[in-house]
C-alpha positions as CSV (number, residue, x, y, z in Angstrom):
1,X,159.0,137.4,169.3
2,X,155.2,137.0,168.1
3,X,152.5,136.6,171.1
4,X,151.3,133.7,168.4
5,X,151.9,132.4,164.9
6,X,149.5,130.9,162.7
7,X,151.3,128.3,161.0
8,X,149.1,128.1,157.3
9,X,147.4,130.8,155.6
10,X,146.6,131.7,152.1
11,X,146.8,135.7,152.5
12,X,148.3,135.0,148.9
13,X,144.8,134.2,147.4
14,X,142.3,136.5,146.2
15,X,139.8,136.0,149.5
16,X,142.2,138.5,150.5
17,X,141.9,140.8,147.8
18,X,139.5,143.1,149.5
19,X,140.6,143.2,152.9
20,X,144.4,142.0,153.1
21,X,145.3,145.4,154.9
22,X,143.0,145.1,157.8
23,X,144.4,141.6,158.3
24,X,148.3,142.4,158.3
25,X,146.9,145.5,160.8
26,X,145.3,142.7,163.1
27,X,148.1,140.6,163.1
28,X,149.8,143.6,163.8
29,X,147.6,144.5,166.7
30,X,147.0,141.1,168.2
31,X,151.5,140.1,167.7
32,X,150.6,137.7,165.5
33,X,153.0,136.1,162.7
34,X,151.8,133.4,160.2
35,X,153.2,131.5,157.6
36,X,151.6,132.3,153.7
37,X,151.3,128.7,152.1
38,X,152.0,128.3,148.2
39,X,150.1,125.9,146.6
40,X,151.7,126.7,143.0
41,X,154.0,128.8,141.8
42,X,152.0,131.5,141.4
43,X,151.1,131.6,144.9
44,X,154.7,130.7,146.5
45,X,155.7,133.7,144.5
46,X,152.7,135.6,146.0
47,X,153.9,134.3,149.1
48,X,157.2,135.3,149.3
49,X,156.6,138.4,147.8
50,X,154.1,139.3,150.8
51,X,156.7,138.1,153.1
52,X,159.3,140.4,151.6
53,X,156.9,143.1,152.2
54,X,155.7,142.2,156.3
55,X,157.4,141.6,159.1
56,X,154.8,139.0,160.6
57,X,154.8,137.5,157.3
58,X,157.1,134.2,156.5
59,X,156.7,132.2,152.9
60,X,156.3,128.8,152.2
61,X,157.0,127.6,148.4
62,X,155.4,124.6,147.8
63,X,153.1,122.5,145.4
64,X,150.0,121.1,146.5
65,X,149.7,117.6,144.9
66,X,146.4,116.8,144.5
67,X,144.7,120.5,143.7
68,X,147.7,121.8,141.4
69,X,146.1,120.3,138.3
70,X,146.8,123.1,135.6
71,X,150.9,123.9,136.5
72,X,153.2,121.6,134.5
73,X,155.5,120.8,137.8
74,X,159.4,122.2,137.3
75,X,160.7,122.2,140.5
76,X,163.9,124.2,139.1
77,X,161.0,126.9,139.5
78,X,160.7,126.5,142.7
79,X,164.1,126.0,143.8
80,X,164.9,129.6,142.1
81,X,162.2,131.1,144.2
82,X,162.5,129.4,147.4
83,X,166.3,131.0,148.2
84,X,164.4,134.6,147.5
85,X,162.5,134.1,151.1
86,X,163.9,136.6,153.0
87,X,163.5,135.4,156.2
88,X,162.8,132.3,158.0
89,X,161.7,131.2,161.5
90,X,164.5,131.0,164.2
């Protein structure tokens, strides 16, 4: 069981790029679990994919409905992503 959990964070996006390893290594440190927020479906998929990949890591698919201007919306996309989370909070 975590010490904490940070409920939204976009470890998907390329802020991250640099530096994503020392941050799963804190989280690691400090028992800390977040939740990785899609805001597309190329971030869910980053998402779960970085979920698939950490333990303190859990995915949320989703579409963000006032920045997600480029992404013609299909949620059949989404709804054959989301059941590839692999794990989800108990």
């Amino acid at each position: 069981m975590p010490k904490y959990f940070d409920v939204h964070s976009h470890l998907n996006t390329s802020d991250y790029s640099q530096d994503l390893g020392e941050v799963i290594r804190r989280l690691r440190e400090t028992e800390t679990h977040t939740i990785v927020v899609g805001v597309d479906y190329e971030s869910s998929k980053a998402a779960v994919e970085l979920a698939e990949k950490h333990e303190e890591i859990y995915a949320c698919v989703g579409v963000h409905p006032v920045d997600n201007k480029n992404e013609h919306y299909d949620i059949s996309k989404y709804r054959d992503l989301a059941p590839s989370i692999p794990k989800w909070w108990r």
